[in-house]
N, CA, C and O atoms as a printed pandas DataFrame, in Angstrom:
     atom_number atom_name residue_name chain_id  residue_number  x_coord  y_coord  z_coord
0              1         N          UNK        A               1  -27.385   12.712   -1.049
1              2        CA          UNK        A               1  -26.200   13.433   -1.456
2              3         C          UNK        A               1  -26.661   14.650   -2.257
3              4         O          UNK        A               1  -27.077   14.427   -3.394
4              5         N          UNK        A               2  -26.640   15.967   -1.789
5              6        CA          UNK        A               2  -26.735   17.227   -2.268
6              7         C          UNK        A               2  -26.378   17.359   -4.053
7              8         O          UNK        A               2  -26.230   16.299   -4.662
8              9         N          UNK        A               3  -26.304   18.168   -4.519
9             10        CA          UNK        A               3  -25.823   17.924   -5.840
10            11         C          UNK        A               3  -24.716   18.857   -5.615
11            12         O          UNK        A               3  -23.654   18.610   -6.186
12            13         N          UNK        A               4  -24.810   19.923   -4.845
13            14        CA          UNK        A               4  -23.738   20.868   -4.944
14            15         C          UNK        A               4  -22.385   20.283   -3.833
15            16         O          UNK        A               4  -21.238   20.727   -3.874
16            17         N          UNK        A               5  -22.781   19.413   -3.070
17            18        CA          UNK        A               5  -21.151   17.991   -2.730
18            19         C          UNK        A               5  -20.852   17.207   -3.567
19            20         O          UNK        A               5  -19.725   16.720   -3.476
20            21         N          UNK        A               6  -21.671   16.812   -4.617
21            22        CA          UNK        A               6  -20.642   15.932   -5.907
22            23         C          UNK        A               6  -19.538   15.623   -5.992
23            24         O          UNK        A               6  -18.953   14.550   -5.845
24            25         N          UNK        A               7  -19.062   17.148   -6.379
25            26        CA          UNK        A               7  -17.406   17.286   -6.674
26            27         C          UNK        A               7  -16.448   16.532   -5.446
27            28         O          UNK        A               7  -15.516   15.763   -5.684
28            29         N          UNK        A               8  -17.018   17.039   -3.782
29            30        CA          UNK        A               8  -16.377   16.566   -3.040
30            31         C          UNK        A               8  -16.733   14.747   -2.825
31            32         O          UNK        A               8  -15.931   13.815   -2.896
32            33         N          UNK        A               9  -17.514   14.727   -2.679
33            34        CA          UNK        A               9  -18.116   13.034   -2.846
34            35         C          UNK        A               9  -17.042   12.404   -3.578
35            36         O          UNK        A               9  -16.211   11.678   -3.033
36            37         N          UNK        A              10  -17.059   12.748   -5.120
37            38        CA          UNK        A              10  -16.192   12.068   -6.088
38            39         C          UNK        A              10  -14.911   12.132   -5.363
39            40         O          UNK        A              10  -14.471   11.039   -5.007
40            41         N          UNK        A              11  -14.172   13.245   -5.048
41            42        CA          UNK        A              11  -12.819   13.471   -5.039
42            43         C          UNK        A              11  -12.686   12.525   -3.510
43            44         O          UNK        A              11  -11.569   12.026   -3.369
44            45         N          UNK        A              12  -13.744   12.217   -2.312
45            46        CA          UNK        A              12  -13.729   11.342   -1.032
46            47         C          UNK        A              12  -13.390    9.689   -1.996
47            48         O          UNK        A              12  -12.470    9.012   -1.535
48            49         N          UNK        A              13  -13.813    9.370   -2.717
49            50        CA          UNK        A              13  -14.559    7.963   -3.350
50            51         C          UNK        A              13  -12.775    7.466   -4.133
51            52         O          UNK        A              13  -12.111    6.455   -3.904
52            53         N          UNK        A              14  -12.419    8.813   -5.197
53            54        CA          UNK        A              14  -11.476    8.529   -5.825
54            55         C          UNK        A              14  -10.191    8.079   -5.214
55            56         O          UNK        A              14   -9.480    7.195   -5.692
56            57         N          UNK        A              15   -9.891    8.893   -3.888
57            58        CA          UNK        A              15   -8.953    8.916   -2.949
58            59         C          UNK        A              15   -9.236    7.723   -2.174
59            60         O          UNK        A              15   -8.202    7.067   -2.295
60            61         N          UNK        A              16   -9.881    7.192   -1.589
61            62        CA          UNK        A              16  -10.441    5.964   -1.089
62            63         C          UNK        A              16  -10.035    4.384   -2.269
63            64         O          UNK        A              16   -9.399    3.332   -2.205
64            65         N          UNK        A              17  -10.573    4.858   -2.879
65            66        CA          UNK        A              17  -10.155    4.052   -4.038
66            67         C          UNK        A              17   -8.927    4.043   -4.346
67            68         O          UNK        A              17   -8.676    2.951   -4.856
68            69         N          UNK        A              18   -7.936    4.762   -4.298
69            70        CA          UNK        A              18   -6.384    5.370   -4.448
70            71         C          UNK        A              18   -5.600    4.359   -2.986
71            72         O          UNK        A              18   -4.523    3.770   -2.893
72            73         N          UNK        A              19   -6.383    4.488   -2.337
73            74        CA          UNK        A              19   -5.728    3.625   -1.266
74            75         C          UNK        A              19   -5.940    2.133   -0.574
75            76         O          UNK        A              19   -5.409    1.513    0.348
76            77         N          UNK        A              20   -7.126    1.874   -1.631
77            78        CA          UNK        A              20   -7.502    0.218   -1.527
78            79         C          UNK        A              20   -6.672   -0.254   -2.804
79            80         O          UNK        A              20   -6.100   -1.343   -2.779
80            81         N          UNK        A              21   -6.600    0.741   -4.139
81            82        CA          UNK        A              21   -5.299    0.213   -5.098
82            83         C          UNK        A              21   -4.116   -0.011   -4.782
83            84         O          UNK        A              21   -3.421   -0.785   -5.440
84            85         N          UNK        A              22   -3.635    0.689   -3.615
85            86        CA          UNK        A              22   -2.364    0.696   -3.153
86            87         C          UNK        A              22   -2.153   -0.413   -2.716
87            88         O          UNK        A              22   -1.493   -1.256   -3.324
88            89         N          UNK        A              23   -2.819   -0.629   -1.299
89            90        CA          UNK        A              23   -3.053   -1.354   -0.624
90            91         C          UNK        A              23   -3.501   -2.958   -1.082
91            92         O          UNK        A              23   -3.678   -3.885   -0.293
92            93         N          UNK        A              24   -3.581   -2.995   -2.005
93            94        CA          UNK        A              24   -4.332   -4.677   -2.871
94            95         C          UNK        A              24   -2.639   -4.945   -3.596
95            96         O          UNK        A              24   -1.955   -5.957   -3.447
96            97         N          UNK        A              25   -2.263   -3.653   -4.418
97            98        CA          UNK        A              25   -1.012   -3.557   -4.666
98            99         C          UNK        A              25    0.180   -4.139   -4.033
99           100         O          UNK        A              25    1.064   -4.793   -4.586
100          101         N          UNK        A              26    0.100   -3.879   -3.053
101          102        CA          UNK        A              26    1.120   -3.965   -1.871
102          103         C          UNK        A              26    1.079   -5.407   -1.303
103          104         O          UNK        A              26    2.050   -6.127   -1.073
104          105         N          UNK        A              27   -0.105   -5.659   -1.141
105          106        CA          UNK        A              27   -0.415   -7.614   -0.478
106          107         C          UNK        A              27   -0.142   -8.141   -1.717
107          108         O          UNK        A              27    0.677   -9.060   -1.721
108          109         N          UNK        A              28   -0.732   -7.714   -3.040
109          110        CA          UNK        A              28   -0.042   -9.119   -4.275
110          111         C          UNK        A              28    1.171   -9.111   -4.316
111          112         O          UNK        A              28    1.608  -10.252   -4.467
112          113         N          UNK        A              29    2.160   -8.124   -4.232
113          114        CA          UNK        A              29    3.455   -7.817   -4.588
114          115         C          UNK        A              29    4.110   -8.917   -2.947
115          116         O          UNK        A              29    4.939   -9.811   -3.116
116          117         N          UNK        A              30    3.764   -8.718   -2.091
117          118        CA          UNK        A              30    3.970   -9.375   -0.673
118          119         C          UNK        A              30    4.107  -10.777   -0.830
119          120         O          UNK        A              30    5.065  -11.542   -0.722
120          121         N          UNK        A              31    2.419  -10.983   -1.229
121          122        CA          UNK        A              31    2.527  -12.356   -1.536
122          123         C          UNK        A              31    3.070  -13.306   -2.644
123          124         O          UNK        A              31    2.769  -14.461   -2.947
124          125         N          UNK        A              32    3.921  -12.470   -3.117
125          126        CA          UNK        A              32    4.748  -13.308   -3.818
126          127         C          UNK        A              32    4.398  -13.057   -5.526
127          128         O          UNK        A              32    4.890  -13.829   -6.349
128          129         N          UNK        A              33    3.432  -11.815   -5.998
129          130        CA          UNK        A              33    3.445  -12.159   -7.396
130          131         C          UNK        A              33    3.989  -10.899   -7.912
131          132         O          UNK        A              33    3.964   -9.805   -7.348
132          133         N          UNK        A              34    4.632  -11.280   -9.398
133          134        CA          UNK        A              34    5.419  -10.330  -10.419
134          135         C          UNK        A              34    4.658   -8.946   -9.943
135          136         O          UNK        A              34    3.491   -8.755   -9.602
136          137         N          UNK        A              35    6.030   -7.867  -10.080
137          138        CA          UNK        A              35    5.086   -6.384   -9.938
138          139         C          UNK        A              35    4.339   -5.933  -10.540
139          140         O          UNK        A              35    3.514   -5.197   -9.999
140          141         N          UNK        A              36    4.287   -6.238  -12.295
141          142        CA          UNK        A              36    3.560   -6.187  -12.918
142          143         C          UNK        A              36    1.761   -7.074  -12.555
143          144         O          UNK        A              36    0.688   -6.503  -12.749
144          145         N          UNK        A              37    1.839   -7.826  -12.276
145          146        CA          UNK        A              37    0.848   -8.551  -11.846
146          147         C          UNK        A              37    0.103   -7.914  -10.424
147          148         O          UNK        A              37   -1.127   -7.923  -10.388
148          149         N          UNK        A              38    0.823   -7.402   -9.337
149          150        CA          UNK        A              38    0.801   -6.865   -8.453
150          151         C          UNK        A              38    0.372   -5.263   -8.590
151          152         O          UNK        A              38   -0.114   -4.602   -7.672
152          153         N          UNK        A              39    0.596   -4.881   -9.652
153          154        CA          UNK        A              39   -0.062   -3.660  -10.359
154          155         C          UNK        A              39   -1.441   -3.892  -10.713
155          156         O          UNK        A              39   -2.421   -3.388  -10.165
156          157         N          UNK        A              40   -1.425   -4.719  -11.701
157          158        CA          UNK        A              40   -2.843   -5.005  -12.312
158          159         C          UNK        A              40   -3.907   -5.153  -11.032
159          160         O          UNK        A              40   -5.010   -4.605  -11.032
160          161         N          UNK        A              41   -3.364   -6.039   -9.865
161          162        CA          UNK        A              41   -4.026   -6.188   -9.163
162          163         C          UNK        A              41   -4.636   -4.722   -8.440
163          164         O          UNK        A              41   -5.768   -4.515   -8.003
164          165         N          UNK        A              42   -3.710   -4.003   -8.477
165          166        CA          UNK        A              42   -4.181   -3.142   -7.200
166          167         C          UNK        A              42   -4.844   -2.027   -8.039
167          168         O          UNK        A              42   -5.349   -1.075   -7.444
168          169         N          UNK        A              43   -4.880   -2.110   -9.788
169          170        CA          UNK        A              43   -5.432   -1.446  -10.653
170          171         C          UNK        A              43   -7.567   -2.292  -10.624
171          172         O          UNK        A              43   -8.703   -1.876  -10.856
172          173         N          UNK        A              44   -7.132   -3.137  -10.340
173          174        CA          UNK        A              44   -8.289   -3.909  -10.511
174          175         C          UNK        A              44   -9.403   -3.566   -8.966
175          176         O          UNK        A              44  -10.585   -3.240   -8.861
176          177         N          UNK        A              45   -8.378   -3.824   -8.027
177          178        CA          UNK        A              45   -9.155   -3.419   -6.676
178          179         C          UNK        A              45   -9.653   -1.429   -6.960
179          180         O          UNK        A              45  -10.626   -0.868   -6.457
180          181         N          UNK        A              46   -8.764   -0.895   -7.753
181          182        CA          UNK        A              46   -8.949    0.656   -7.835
182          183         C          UNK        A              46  -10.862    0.767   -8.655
183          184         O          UNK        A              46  -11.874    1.435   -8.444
184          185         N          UNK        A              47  -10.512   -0.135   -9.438
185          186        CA          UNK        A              47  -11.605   -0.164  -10.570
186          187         C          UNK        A              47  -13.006   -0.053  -10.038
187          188         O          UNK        A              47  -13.947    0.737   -9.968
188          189         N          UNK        A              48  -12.507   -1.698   -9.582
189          190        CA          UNK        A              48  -13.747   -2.403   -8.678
190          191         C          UNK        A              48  -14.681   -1.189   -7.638
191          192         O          UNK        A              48  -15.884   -0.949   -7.742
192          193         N          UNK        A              49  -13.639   -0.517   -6.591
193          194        CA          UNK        A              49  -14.323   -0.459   -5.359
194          195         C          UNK        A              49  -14.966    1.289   -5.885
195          196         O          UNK        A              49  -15.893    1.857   -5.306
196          197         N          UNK        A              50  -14.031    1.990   -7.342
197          198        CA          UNK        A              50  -14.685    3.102   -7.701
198          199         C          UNK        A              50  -16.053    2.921   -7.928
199          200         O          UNK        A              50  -16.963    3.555   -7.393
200          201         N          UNK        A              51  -16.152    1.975   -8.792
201          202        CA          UNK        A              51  -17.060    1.897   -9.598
202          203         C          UNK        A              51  -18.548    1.233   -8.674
203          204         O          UNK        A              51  -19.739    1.512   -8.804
204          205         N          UNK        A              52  -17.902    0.349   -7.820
205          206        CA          UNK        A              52  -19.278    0.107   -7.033
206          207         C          UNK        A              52  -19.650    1.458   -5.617
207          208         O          UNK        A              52  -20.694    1.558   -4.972
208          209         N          UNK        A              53  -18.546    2.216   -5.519
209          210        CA          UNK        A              53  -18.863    3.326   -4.518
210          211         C          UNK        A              53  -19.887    4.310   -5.356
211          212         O          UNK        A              53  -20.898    4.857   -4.916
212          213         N          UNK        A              54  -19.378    4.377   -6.599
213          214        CA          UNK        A              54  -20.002    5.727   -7.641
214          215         C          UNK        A              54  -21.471    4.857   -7.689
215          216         O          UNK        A              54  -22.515    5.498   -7.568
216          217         N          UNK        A              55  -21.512    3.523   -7.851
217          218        CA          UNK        A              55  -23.322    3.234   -8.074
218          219         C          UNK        A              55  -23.931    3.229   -6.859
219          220         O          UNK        A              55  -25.133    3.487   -6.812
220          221         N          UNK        A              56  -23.027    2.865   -5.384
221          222        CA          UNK        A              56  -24.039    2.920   -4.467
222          223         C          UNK        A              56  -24.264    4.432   -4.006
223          224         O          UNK        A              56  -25.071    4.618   -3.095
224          225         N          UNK        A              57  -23.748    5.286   -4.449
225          226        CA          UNK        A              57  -24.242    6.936   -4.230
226          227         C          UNK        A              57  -25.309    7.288   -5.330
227          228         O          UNK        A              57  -26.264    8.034   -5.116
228          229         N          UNK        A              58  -25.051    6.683   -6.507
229          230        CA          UNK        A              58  -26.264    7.165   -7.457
230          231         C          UNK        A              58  -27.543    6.366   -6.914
231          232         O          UNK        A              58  -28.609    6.977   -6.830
232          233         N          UNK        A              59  -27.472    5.121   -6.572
233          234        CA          UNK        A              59  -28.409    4.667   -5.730
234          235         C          UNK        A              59  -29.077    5.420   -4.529
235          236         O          UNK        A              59  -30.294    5.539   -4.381
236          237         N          UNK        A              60  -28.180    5.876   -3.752
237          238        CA          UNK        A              60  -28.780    6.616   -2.360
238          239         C          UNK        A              60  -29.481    7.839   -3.276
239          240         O          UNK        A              60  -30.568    8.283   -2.908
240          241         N          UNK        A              61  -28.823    8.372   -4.486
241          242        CA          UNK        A              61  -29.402   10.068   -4.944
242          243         C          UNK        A              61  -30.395    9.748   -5.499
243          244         O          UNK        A              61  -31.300   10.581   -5.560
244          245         N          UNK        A              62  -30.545    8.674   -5.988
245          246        CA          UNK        A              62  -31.940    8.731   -6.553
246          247         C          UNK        A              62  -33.338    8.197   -5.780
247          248         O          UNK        A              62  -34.487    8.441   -6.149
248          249         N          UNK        A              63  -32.917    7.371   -4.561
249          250        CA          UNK        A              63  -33.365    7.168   -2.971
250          251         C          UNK        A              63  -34.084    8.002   -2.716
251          252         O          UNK        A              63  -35.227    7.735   -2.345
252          253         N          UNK        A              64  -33.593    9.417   -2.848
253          254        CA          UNK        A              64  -34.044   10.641   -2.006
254          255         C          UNK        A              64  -35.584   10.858   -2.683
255          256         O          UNK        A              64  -36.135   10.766   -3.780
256          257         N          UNK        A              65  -35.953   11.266   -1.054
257          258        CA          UNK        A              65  -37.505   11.373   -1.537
258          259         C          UNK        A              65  -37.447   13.104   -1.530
259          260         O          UNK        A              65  -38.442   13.757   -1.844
């Protein structure tokens, strides 16, 4: 990963993440739990899949030979 795509990388990762929150959101609320709960959830899937996308790119950048 270039350093000068960063910005776009992040803003691919965040948006991705924006739609597995939704989406985790949307099945707890489905399956039957409080919206509030159904929030947290799809706050938690947001968290999760940022945070392991952002380490497996710092992983590949520091990869680079």
């Amino acid at each position: 990963m270039a350093s000068n795509t960063r910005g776009l990388w992040l803003a691919i990762i965040v948006t991705a993440g924006f739609v597995v929150g939704i989406a985790g959101g949307i099945l707890a609320w489905l399956g039957g739990a409080h919206p509030a709960l159904a929030v947290l959830a799809g706050a938690g899937g947001f968290v999760t899949f940022v945070t392991l996308s952002l380490t497996v790119a710092n992983f590949l950048k520091s990869s680079e030979a």
